[in-house]
N, C-alpha and C positions, 0 to 999 in steps of 0.2 A: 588507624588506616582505613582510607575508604575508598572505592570503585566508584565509577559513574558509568551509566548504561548512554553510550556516545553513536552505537551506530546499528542498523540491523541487518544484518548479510542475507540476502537474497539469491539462491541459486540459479541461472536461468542457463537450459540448454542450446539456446538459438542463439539469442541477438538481445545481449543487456540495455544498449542503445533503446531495440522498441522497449522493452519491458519499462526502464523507467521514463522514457516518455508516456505512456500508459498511466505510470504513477503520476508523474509531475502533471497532468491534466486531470486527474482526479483528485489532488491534494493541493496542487495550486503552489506544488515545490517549484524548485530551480537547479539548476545543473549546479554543482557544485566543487565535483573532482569528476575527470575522467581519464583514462589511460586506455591501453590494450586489453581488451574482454572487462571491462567493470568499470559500472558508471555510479557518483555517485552524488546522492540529491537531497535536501531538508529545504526547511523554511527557515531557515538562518544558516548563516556562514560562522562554524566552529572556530574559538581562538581556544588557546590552551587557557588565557585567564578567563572565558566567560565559564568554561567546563569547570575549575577549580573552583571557580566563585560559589556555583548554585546547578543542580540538576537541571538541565536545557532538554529540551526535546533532541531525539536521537535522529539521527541521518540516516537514509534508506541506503544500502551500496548493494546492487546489482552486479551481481560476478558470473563472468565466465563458465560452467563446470563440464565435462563431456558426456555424463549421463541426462536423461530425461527425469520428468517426475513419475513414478510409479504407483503411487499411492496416496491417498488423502491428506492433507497437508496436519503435524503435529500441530503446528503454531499458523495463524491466518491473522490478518487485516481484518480492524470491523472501521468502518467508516459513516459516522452519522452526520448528513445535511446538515447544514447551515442556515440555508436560507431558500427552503422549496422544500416539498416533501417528499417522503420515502420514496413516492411513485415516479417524480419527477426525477431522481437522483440515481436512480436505478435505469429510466428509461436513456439519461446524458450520459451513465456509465459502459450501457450495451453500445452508444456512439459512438464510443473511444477502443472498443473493441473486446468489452468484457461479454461473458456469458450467462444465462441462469444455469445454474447447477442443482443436483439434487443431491446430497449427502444422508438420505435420512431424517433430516429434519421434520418432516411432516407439516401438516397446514396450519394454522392458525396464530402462529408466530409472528411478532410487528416486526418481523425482521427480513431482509431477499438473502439467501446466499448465492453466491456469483461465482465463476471463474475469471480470473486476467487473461492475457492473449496467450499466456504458460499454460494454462490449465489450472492455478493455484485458485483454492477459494479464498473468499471473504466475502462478509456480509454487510449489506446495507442495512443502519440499524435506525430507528425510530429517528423522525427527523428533531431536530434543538431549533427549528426555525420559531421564530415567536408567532406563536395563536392569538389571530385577529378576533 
């Protein structure tokens, strides 16, 4: 018997709507399911046989909840460029409505840690663009 990790639930206390649009312009997802309070978005569209076939990449689902965040996030988003660099990827992320954040981490790390328009961190991490 085996599990597959199919989706990640995301609390948001406002408006799921912005939150994963936020998402889907930083990952280049697509709306996927939506209903009343929860939205939900990947880079493919889940069948039950491609899930049974082989491990897929998991689906973001943005939900509803009535509290806020309170506290530093257990679990975060890292997100590493493609094709531009850490500086560049962090300055189109503040466009779309994220923030720098300070967790402690201190300086000298190849990495930014950010807030979403939540409050939630994640960090921009060393860019995978290919070196000219």
């Amino acid at each position: 018997m085996t599990s597959r990790f199919t989706e990640l639930a995301v609390d948001c206390h406002d408006h799921p709507e912005r939150l994963a649009a936020f998402w889907r312009e930083v990952l280049d997802f697509k709306v996927i399911d939506r209903s009343e309070g929860k939205v939900e978005i990947g880079s493919w569209v889940p069948t039950v046989e491609d899930v049974r076939a082989r491990q897929m990449p998991p689906t973001l689902l943005f939900i509803q909840v009535p509290e806020g965040k309170t506290v530093k996030n257990r679990l975060h988003f890292d997100v590493s460029p493609i094709d531009g660099s850490t500086g560049d990827e962090v300055t189109r992320v503040l466009g779309h409505g994220a923030t720098k954040t300070d967790v402690g981490q201190g300086s000298g790390g190849n990495w930014v840690v950010m807030a979403d328009p939540e409050g939630s961190e994640f960090c921009v991490l060393r860019t995978l663009a290919p070196q000219n």
